[in-house]
C-alpha positions as a printed Julia matrix, in Angstrom:
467×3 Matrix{Float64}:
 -29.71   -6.65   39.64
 -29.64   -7.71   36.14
 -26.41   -8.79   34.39
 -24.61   -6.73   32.2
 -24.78   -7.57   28.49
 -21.83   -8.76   26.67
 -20.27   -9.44   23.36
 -17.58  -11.56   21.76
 -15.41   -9.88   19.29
 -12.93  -10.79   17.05
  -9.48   -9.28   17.42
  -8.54   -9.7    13.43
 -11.25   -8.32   12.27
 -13.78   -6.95   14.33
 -16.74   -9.3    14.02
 -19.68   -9.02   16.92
 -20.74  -12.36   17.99
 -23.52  -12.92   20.4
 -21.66  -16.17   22.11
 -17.8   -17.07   22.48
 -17.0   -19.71   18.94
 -13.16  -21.27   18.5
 -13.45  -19.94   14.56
 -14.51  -16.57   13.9
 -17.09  -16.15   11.04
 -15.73  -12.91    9.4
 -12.34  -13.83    9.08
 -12.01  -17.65    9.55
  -9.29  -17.19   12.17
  -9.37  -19.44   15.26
  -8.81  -18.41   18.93
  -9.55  -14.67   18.63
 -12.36  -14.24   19.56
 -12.47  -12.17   23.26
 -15.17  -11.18   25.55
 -15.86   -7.17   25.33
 -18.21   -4.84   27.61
 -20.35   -3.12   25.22
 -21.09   -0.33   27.51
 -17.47    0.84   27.69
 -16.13    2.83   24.7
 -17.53    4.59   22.58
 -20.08    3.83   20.21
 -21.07    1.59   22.72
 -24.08    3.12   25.34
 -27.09    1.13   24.03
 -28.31    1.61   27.45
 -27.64    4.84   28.09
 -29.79    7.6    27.55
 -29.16    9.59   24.32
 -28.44   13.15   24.81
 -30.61   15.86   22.59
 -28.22   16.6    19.38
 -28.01   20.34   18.17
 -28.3    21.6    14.6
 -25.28   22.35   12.6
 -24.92   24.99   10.19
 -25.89   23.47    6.32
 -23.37   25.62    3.49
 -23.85   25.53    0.18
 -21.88   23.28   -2.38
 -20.34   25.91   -4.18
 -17.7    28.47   -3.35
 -14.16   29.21   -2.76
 -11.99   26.0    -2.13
  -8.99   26.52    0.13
  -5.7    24.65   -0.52
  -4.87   21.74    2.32
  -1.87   23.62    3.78
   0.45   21.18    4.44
   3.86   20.42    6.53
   6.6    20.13    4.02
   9.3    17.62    5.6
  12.4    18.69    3.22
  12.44   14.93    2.67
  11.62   14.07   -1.05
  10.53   11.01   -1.17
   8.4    11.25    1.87
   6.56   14.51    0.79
   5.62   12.36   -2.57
   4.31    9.7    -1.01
   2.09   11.65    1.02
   1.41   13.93   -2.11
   3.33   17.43   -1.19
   3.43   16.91    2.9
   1.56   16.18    5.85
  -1.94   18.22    5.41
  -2.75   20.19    9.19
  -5.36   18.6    10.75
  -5.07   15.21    9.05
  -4.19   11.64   10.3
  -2.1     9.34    8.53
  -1.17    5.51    9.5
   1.77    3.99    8.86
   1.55    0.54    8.73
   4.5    -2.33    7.78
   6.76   -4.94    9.21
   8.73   -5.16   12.14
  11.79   -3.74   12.03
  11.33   -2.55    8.8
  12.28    1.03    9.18
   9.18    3.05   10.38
  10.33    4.38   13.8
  13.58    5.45   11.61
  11.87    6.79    8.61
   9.59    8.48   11.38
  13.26    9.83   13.57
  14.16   11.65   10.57
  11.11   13.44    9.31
  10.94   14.79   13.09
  14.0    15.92   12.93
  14.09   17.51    9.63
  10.85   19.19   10.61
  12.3    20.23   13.96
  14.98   21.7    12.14
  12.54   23.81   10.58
  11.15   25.36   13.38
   8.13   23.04   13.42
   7.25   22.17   17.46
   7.64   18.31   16.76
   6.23   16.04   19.61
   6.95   12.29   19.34
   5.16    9.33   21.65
   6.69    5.65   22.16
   4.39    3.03   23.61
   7.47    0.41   22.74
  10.33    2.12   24.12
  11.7     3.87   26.49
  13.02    7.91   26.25
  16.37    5.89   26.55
  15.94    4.28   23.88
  14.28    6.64   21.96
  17.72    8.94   22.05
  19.65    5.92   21.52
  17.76    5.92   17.91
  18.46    9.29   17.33
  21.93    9.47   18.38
  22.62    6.62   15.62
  20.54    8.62   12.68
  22.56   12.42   14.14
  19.0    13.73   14.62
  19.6    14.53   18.52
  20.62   17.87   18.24
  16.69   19.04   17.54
  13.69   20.38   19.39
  11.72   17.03   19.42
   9.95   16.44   22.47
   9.64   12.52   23.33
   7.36   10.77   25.54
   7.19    6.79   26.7
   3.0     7.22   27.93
   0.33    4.48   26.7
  -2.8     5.94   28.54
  -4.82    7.88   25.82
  -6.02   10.45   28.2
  -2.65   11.15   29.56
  -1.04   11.58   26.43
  -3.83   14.13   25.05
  -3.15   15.98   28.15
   0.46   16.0    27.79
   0.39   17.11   23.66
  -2.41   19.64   24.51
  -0.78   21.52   27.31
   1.23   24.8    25.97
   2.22   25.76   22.43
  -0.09   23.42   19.5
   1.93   21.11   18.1
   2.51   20.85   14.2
   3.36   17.37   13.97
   2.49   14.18   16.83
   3.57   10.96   16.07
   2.22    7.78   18.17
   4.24    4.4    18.13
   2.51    2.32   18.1
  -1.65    2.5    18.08
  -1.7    -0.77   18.95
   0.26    0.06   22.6
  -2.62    2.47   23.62
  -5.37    1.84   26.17
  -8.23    4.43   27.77
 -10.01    4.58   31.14
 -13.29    4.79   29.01
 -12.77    1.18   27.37
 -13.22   -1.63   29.6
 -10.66   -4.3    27.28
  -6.75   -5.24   27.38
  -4.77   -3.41   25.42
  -4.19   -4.48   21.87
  -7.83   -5.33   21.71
 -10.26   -4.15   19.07
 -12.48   -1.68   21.03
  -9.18    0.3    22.32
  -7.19    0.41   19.0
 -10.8     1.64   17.8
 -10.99    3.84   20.71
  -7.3     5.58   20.99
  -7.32    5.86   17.59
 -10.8     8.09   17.31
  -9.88   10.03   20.3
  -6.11   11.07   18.42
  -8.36   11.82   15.15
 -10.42   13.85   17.4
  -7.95   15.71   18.29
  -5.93   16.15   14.92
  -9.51   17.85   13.48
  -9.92   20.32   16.98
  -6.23   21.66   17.04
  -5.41   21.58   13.49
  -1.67   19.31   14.35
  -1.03   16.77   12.36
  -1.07   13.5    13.47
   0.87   10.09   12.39
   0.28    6.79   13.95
   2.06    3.85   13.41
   0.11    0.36   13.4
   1.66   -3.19   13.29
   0.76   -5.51   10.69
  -0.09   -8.86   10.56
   1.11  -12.11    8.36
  -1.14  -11.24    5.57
   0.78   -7.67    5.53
  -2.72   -5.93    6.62
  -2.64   -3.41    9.68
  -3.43   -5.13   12.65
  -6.7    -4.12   14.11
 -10.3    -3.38   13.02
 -10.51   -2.28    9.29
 -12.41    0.29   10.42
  -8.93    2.49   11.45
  -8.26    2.54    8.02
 -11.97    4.48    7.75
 -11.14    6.79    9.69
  -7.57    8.22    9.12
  -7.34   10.46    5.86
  -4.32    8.68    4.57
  -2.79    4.81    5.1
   0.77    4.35    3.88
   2.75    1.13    3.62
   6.66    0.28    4.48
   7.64   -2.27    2.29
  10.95   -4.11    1.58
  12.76   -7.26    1.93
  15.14   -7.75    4.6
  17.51   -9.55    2.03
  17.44   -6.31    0.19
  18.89   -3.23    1.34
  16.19   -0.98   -0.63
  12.07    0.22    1.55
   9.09    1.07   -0.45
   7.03    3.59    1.14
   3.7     2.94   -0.77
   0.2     4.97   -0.78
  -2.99    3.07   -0.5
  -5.23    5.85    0.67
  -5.1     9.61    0.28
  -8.22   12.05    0.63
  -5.76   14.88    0.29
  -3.62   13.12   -2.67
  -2.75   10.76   -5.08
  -3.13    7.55   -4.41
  -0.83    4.25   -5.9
   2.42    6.7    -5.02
   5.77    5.57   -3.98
   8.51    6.58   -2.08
  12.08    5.04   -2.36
  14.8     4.55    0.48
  17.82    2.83    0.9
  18.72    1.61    4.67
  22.28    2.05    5.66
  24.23    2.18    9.0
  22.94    6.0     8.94
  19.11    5.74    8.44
  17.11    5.69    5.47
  18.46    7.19    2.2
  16.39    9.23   -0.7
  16.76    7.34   -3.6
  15.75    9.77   -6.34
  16.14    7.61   -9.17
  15.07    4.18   -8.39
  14.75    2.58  -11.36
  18.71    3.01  -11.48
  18.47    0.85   -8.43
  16.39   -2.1    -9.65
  18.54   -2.38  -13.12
  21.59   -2.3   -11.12
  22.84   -6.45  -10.86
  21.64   -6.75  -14.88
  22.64   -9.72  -16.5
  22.35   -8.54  -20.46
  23.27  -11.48  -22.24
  20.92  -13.95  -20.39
  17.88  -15.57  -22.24
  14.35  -14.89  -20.18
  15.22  -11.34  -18.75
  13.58   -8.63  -20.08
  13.33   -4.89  -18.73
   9.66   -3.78  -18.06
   8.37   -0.22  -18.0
   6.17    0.52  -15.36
   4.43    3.04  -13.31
   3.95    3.81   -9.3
   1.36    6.59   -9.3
   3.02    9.29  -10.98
   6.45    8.03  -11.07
   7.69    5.61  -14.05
   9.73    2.49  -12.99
  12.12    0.25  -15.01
  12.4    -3.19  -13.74
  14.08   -6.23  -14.74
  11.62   -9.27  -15.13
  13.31  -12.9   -15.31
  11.83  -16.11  -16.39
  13.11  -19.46  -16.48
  11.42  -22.36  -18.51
  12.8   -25.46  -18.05
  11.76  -29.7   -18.84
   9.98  -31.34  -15.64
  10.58  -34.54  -14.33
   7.21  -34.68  -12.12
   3.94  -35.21  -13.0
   2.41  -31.86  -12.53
   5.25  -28.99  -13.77
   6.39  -26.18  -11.34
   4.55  -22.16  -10.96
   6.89  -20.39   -8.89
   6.33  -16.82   -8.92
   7.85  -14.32   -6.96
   7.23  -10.71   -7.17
   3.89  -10.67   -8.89
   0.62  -12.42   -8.97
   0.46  -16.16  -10.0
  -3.3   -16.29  -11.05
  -2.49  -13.5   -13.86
   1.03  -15.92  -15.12
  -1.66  -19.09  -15.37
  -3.14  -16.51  -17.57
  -0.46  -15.82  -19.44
   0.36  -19.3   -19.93
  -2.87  -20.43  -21.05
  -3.1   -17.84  -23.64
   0.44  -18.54  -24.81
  -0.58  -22.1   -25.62
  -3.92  -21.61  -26.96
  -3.39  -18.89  -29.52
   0.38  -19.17  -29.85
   1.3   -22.78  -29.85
   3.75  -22.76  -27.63
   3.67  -25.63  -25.1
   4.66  -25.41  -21.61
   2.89  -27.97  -19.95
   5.85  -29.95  -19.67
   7.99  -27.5   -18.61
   8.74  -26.21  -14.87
   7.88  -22.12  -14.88
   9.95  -19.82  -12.55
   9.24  -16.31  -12.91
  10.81  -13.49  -10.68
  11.17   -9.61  -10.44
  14.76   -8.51   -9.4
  15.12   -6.28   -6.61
  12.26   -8.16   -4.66
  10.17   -5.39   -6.38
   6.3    -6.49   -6.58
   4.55   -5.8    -9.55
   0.71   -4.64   -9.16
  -0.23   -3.15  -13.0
  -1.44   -5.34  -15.69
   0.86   -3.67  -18.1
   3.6    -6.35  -17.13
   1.63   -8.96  -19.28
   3.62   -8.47  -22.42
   6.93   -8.36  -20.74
   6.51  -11.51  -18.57
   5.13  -13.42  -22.06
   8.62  -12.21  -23.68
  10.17  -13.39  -20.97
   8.7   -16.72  -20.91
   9.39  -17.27  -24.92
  12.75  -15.8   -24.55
  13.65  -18.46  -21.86
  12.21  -21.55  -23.79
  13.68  -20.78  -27.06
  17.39  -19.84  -24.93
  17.79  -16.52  -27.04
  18.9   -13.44  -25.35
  16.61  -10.17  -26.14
  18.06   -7.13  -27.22
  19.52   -5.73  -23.61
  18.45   -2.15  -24.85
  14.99   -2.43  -25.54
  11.8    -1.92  -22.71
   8.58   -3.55  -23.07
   4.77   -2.73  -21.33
   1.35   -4.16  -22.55
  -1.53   -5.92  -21.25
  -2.65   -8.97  -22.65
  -6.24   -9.99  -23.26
  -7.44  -13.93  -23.51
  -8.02  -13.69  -27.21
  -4.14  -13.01  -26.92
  -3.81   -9.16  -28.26
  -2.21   -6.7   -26.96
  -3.87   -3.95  -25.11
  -2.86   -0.56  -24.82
  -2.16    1.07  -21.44
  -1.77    4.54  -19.79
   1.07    6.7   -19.45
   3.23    5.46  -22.92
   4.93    8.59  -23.14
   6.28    8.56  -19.78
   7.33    5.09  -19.58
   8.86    6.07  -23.18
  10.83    9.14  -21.46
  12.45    7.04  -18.47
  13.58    4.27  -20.81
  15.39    6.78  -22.75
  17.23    8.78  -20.07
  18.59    5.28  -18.19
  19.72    4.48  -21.99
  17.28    2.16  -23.54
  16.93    3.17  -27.24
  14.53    0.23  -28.23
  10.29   -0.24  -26.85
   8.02   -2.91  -27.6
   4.7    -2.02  -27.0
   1.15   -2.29  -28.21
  -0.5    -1.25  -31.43
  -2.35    1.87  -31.2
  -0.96    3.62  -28.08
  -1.54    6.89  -27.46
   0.48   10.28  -26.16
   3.9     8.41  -28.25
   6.14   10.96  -27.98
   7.82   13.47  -30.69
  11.36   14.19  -31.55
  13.13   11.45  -29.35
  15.65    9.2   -30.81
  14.34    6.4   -29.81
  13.06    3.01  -31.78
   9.69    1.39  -30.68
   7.42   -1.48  -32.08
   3.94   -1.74  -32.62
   2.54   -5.34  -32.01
  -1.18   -6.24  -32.34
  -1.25   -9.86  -30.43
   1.18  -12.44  -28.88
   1.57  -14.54  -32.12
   3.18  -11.56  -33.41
   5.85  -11.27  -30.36
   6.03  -15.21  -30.46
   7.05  -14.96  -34.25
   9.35  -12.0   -33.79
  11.34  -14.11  -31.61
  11.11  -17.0   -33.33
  12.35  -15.26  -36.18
  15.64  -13.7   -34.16
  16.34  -17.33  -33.74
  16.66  -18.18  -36.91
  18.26  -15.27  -38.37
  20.68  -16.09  -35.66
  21.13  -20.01  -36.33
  21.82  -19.15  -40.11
  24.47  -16.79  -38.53
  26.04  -19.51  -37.14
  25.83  -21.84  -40.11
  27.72  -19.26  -42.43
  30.06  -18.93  -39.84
């Protein structure tokens, strides 16, 4: 009898080898590669015999489009990340770091949609019922309809969430906990995440319930697993958030029902997660005013505008190669920014350590930080204080001018309801808007920023001198 064929496959990324290596070639990562069975699973069967397909009916391009209807939670910040609610029928992954909040943030949509009169069914591969009520006990959700279930098989839990009334909402925690009879591989493994996670899907598109899954992530912050998961659900969401900070990002990275870049703001207490409506309220809230290299940056999530406090700190070096410490946003873009600061604006930092963070432990994504962090940086080597009232947003180019970016009016409009009656920002901007009382600046390039301050100083030291 011949031998059955087999593959090696890589558990971080997926890559098919034909023979067992120590270093994967996708992914570089060494010891995980594992011997599969090809002809377990599906998408596997290149030695079985193909059955004859039927035809499907072909429609036409045009016609009536139907609204998504979609499962409203009642919780605010939820319903925008996931743009309005979860859509019937879809499948959404939740993805983020342990114990960062996702069973909670997961406890309390349940039981706001139970509360509703949604039939709410929720599966734990990690814990136990026990501990599942222990959960819900602490976040005063147990007095609902949810149905729990501690089950890991695939086929046992489709046969438990198919059997009586459809459910509107299942969530599974975690993907990675499930293993089917049909895959021949420990669980955790690529071909059963692949495989649990297509037969949920399948079942989310036959019944119409939606369906949220949960997947652990590894040290690069990327869902464990094959990328291919991401493929396949309609919508990937990310819990974010520093455990030395009491605030949770719920971010959207994928969306075929709705905007994607969107944000979602919590704050964890003793009680569960909490809706923070306003959070740029939150990030502003420790603000030192009077201290030279912080400036207040107007930025955007998606839809949502975001004020954030940016801090720099320039300072002489005793080593032979100065300090780049950047936390909170990328360090290839401040190299940038440095560069172009000494090449077209004279100012020399090469003997200077550079520290650059964003309060809050907020990370900053957009390119329209580039002005900010380069008033930052001046502010801090010339020790002058900016005006504490006054927001700033621009992308720089390498010739050093200022580039305009999207959304100026309402960055504009959230600086002046938290109070800020002052924007620097670039020349030509469009959508400025009418009628506000607020004061804004039109700059062309850096020199002109670098000179404005420059300028403050020395209005300041002849202050001073008269004094």
């Amino acid at each position: 009898m011949a031998k059955g064929r087999t593959q090696f496959v890589c558990q971080n990324c997926g890559t098919a080898h034909s023979r067992w290596v120590g270093k994967c070639e996708g992914c570089g990562e060494w010891n995980t590669v594992v011997e599969e069975d090809p002809m377990g699973g599906i998408g596997s069967g290149p030695g079985k015999v193909p059955k004859k397909g039927r035809p499907v009916a072909l429609t036409a391009l045009s016609g009536e489009i139907e609204e998504a209807p979609r499962i409203h939670t009642g919780i605010a910040e939820l319903d925008r990340a996931t743009g309005g609610g979860f859509v019937r029928g879809s499948a959404v992954l939740i993805g983020g770091d342990p114990g960062i909040g996702k069973s909670t943030l997961l406890m309390q949509a349940a039981a706001a949609l139970s509360r509703h009169g949604h039939r709410i069914i929720y599966v734990s591969g990690e814990e136990a019922v026990a501990q599942v009520r222990l959960r819900a006990q602490r976040l005063q959700a147990h007095q609902t309809d949810v149905l729990l279930a501690a089950e890991t098989n695939v086929e046992d839990i489709l046969a438990t969430i198919g059997e009586g009334k459809r459910p509107d909402l299942v969530i599974i925690d975690s993907i990675q906990t499930l293993w089917s009879d049909t895959a021949e591989a420990a669980p955790g493994t690529v071909t059963q995440v692949r495989t649990g996670v297509q037969a949920m899907i399948r079942f989310a598109k036959q019944t119409g319930a939606a369906m949220v899954l949960v997947g652990h992530v590894t040290k690069e912050g990327q869902i464990a697993g094959p990328r291919v998961v991401e493929h396949m659900v309609d919508a990937v969401l990310y819990f974010e958030g520093d455990r030395g900070h009491h605030y949770r990002i719920l971010r959207t990275v994928k969306n075929r029902f709705g905007p994607t870049d969107e944000i979602g703001v919590f704050e964890m207490s003793d009680k569960g997660l909490r809706e923070v409506s306003n959070p740029s309220e939150l990030f502003l809230g420790e603000r030192n005013e009077k201290a030279p290299g912080a400036v207040v940056f107007a930025g955007m999530e998606g839809t949502r505008p975001v004020l954030v406090e940016v801090q720099a700190l320039v300072a002489p070096t005793s080593l032979g190669t100065p300090r780049r410490a950047v936390v909170g946003w990328d360090s290839a873009r401040l190299s940038m920014i440095l560069a172009v600061l000494e090449a077209h604006c004279g100012v020399r930092l090469g003997q200077h350590d550079v520290y650059l963070n964003v309060a809050g432990g907020y990370r900053i994504s957009e390119p329209a930080a580039d002005l900010a962090v380069a008033s930052a940086l001046v502010s801090s080597l010339a020790g002058l204080a900016l005006p504490a009232d006054c927001v700033y947003f621009g992308e720089v180019s390498l010739s050093g001018a200022i580039r305009p970016v999207a959304h100026t009016a309402q960055r504009l409009k959230e600086a002046e309801k938290l109070g800020f009656s002052q924007a620097l920002l670039p020349a030509g901007s469009a959508e400025l808007p009418k009628g506000t009382g607020s004061r804004w600046s039109e700059i062309e390039g850096l020199p002109d920023l670098v000179a404005r301050i420059a300028g403050s100083k020395s209005a300041l030291k002849r202050e001073d001198e008269d004094v």
